[in-house]
N, C-alpha and C positions, 0 to 999 in steps of 0.2 A: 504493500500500500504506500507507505515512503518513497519507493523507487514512482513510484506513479503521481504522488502529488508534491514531491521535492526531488527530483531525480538527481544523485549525487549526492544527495546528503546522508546517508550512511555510505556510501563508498562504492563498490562494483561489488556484482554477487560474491565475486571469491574472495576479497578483502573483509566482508561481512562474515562471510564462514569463518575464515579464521579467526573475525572480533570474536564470534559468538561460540568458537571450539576452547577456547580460554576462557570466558567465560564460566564454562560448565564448572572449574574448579575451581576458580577464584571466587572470594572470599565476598562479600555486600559491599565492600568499597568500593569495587572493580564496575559496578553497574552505574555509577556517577557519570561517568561521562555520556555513556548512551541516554540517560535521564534526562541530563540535561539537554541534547540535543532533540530528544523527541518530545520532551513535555509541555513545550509555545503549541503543540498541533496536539493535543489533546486535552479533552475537558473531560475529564473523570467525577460523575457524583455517585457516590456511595447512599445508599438507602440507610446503611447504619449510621450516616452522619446525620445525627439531631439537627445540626443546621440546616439540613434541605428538608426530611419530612421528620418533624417535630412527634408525630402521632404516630407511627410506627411499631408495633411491635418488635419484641425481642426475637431473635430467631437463634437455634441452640441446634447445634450437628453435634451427632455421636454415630462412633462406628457400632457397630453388632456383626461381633466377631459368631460367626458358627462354627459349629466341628461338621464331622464327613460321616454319614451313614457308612455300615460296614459297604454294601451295593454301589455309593459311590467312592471311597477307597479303594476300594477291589478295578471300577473301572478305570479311576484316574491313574492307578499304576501302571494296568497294562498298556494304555495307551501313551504311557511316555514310554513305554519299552518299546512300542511300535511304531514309535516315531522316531526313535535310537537307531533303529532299523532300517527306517526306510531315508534318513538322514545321508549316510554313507552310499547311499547309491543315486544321490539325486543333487545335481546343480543347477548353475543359472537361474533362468526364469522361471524352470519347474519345483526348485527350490523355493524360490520365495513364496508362491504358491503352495506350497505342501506344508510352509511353517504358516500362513495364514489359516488356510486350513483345521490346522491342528490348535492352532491357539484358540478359533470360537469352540473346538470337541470339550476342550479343556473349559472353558467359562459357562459350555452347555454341562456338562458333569456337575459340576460348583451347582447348579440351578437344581438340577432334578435328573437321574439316569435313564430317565424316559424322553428327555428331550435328544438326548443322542444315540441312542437304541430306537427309537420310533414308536415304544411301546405305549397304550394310549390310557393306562391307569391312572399316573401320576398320584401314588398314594402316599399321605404327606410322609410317614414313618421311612420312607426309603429316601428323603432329603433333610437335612440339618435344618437348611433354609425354611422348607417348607413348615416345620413345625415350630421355626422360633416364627416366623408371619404369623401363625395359629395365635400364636402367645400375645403376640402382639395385639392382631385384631380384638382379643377379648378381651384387653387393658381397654383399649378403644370403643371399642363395644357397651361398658360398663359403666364408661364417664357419659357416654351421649355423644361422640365426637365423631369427624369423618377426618376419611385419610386417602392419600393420593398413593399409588404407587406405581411405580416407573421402571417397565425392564429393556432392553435395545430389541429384543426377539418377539416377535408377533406372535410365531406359535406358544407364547407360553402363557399369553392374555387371559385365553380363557379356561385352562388349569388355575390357575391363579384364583380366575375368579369363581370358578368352584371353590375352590378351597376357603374363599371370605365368606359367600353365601351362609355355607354350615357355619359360620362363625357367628357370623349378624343376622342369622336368620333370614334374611330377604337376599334380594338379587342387586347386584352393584350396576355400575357401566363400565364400559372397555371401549376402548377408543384406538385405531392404529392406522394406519395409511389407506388402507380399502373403504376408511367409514367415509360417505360424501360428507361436504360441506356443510350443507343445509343440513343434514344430521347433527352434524357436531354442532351447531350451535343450539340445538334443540335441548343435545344431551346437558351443555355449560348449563343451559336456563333450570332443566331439570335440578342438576346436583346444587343448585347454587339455594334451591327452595330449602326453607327449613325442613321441611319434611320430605327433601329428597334423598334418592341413595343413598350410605352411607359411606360409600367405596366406590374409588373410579379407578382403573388402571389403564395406564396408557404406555403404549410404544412409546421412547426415548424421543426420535426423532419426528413422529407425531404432533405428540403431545407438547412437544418443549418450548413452542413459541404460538404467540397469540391467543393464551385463554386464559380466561382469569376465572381461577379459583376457589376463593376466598372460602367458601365454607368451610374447607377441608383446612386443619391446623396440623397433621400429620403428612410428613411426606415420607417414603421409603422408597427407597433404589436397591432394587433388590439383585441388581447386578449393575457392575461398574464400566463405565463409559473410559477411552481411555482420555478423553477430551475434559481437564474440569470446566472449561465453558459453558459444555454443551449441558453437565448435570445442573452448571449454578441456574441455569434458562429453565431448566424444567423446575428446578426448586421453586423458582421465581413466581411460577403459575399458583403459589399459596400465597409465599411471601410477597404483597406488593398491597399498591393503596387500598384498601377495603376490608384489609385484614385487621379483623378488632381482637385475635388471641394469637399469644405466643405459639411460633409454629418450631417443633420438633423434627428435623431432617436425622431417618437412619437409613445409616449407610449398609448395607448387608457385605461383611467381607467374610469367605470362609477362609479359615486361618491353615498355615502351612501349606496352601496351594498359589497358583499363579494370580487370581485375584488378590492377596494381600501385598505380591510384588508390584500388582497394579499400582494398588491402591499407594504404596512409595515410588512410583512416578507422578500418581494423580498430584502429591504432596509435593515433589519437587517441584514440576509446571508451573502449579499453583503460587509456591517461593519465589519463583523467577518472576514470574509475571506481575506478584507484589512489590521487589523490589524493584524492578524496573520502572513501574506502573505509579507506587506511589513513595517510592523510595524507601522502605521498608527492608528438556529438548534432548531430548533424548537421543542416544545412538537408535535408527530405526530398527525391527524388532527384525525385520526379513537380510536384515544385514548383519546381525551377531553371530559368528562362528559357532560352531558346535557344541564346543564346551558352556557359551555364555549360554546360549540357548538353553541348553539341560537344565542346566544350573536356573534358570531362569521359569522353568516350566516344571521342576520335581518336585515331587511331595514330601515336603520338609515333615517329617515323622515326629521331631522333635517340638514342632510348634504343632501338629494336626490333630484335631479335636476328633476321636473318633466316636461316634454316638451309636450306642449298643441298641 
């Protein structure tokens, strides 16, 4: 965007690569000069600054670490074995592809072992996730409240929304890419009545821009984006002017798998972008040699929750 509305003023593409490859290691002092060059071209307001919106609710993020059904430990092993496997026999462009591939097998495990098998039960006992959402919903359930929840996969919509129905008794809404327009705003007006749904779930990139949510004070991500933009924009559809209760953002990470490594690049991104941003990038994933890869995708035993 820089190159476009000041061309020159960060430097040529490859004189920026190398600002920004130092970077990665240097220290918060190191981002001063880039700040100050780019912050005449940006206006930044914060919703948590009381000087802009004064009335505002509090908004409070916690992670919810899960552990791993025996069903999904059992599969997430062998599918790093199998990708161990077929690592050594695959380059170039079919490479990059094969570790793309593998990294959503690996985030659909984390969910549910029926989303990467195809098998069409989805019974909560065979996912970590699915029974702490349980948990959740009837804390939720209890106080009177609604809640948002946000996955990137469409097929998992309306599992999900099974799973809350038994919860709350009634039927939620689900919202993903195939729902028209004119629907979706049907569905906002519905959940936004006091006496509407109590649960809406939406596709990531659905859901994440243009709807205002306010009823709902719960929001859950129940699998990680690796973008934190793309999650703060979906949070946002609770958080924003009309919201009269503190809203509660949980982050779903199961612990000792590839989602918790996420979730420390979501945190680094996130660091950079503060510093930079308000003075306060990862090596790509299909470019990490084999080793980091592994390493990047095994099932840390020592951290993984396994749920009997």
């Amino acid at each position: 965007m820089f190159d476009f509305i000041n061309p020159g003023l960060l430097g040529s593409s490859g004189q920026f690569a190398k600002f920004a490859q130092g970077l990665r290691t240097a220290n918060r002092e190191h981002y001063a000069p880039l700040r100050r060059l780019v912050s005449p071209y940006i206006l930044r307001r914060l919703k948590t600054d009381k000087l802009i919106i004064s009335d505002l609710p509090d908004k409070t993020e916690m992670k919810v670490f899960c552990g791993l059904s025996p069903e999904q430990a059992k599969l997430y092993q062998h599918t790093v074995k199998t990708l161990k496997q077929e690592l050594t026999a695959t380059t170039g462009i079919q490479r990059k592809g094969l570790v793309l591939s593998y990294l959503m097998r690996f985030k659909q495990i984390c969910n549910h072992p029926d989303q990467l098998t195809g098998g069409g039960e989805y019974a909560a006992k065979h996912s970590a996730k699915f029974q702490r959402l349980a948990e959740l919903g009837s804390q939720i359930e209890s106080r009177g409240e609604k809640v948002l929840i946000f996955t990137q996969f469409r097929e998992m919509t309306e599992p999900l929304a099974d799973c809350l129905a038994a919860i709350f008794g009634r039927s939620g809404l689900v919202l993903h890419g195939g729902t028209p327009i004119k629907q979706r705003q049907q569905m906002v007006e519905h959940f936004q009545r006091e006496d509407g749904p109590p649960f809406f779930i939406l596709s990531l990139k659905a859901g994440g821009t243009g709807l205002n949510l306010t009823a709902a004070n719960h929001v859950v991500h129940f699998d990680r984006w690796w973008n934190p933009a793309i999650e703060n924009q979906a949070t946002d559809r609770a958080f924003r002017i009309g919201q009269q209760r503190n809203v509660l953002v949980h982050k779903f990470i199961t612990r000792g798998t590839l989602e918790e490594k996420i979730d420390r690049m979501i945190a680094d991104k996130q660091s950079t972008a503060d510093q930079i941003l308000a003075g306060g990038a990862e090596k790509s994933l299909t470019e990490l040699n084999n080793d980091e890869l592994l390493d990047l995708i095994r099932l840390d035993l020592s951290h993984a929750d396994t749920t009997p």
